[in-house]
C-alpha positions in Angstrom: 94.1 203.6 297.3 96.8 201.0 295.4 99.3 200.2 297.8 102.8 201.8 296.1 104.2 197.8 296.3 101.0 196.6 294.2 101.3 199.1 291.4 105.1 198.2 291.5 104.4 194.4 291.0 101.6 195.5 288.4 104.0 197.1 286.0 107.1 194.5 286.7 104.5 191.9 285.7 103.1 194.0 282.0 106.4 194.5 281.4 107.7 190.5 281.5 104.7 189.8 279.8 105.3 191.9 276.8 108.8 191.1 276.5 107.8 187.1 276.4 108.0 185.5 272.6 104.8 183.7 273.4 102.5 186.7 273.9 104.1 188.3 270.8 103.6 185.5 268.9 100.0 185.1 270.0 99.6 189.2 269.2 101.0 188.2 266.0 98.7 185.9 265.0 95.6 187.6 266.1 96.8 190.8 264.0 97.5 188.5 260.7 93.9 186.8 261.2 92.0 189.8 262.1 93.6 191.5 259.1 94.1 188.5 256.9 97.2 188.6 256.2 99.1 185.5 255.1 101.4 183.5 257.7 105.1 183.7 257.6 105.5 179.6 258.2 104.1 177.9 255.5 101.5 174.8 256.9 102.4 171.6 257.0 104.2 170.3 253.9 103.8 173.3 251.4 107.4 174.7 252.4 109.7 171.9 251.7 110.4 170.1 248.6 112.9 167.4 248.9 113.9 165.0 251.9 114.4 166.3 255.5 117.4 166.3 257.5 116.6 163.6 259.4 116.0 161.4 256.5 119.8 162.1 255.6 120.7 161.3 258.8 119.2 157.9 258.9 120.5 157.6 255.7 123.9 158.5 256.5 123.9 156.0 259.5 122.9 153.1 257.6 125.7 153.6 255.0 128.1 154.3 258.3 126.7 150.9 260.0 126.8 149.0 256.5 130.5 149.7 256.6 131.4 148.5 260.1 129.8 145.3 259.7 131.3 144.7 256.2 128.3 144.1 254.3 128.4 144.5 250.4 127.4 148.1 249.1 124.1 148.4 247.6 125.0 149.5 243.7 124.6 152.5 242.8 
């Protein structure tokens, strides 16, 4: 017989488990490959089209720093 405390700690722990993203995500991804279906993310450089954020974030800081040190502007 399953002590009562073990069969409490058994269902606590299924329950935390199929609440967590991870496992879903995992679940997820089996179900799409075993049924192949398409992904929702697109891989690696088929999504996006122009520059990232970061590049206009560097961007924007070398204009910003270009400013403070009163260096010519490149022309536009």
């Amino acid at each position: 017989m399953v002590a009562p405390w073990f069969a409490l700690f058994e269902a606590w722990a299924v329950a935390k488990l199929i609440r967590s993203p991870g496992f879903n995500r995992a679940v997820q991804k089996a179900y799409r490959k075993i049924n192949r279906l398409p992904d929702f993310e697109q891989k690696n450089g088929q999504g996006r089209t122009g520059p990232s954020s970061l590049d206009h974030f560097k961007d924007e800081v070398k204009n910003q720093f270009r400013e403070l040190t009163w260096q010519k502007r490149p022309p536009k």
